[in-house]
N, C-alpha and C positions, 0 to 999 in steps of 0.2 A: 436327864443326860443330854449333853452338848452332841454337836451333831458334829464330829470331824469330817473336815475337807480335805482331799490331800492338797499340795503346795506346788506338786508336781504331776506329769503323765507321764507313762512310756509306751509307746508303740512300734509296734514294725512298720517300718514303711515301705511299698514295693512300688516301683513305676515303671512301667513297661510300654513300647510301641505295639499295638494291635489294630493292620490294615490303614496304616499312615497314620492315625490317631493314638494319644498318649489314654493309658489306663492307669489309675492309682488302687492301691491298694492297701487299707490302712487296717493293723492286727491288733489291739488289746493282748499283750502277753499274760495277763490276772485272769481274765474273764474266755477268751478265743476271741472274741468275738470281732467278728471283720466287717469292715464297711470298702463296699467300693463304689469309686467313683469314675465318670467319664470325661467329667469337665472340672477343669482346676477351681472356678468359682466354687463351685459345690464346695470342692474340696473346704478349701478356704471357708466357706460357711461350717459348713459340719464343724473345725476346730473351733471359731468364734463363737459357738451355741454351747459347744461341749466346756470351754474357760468362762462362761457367761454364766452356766448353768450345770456348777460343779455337781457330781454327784457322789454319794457317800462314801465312805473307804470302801475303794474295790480288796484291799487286801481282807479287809473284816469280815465281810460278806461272800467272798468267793476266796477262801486261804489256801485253795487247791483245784482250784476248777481247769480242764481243759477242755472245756467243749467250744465249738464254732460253727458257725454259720456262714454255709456255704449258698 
């Protein structure tokens, strides 16, 4: 069996000022799962790892999940 990729992502994105510095905030609506970040590089690396390095149909494997990490 072939290994589908999705073509696409979708995520929440939140960005907020906290104590003069920006906070990102980025949600997996499939999966919860949250990444945040403090610095936009990061940011910017986390997507370019995450399109580098597709990972299997989130819908196949989580067709109902709401859990997150806080």
């Amino acid at each position: 069996m072939k290994d589908h990729f999705p073509q696409q992502y979708a995520f929440l994105l939140r960005i907020w000022r906290s104590n003069s510095e920006w906070r990102i905030s980025l949600e997996n609506p499939i999966t919860g799962e949250r990444n945040g970040f403090s610095k936009f590089e990061t940011f910017v690396k986390f997507l370019e790892n995450h399109m580098d390095h597709p990972v299997q149909n989130e819908e196949e494997n989580h067709p109902s999940s709401t859990n997150s990490n806080s």
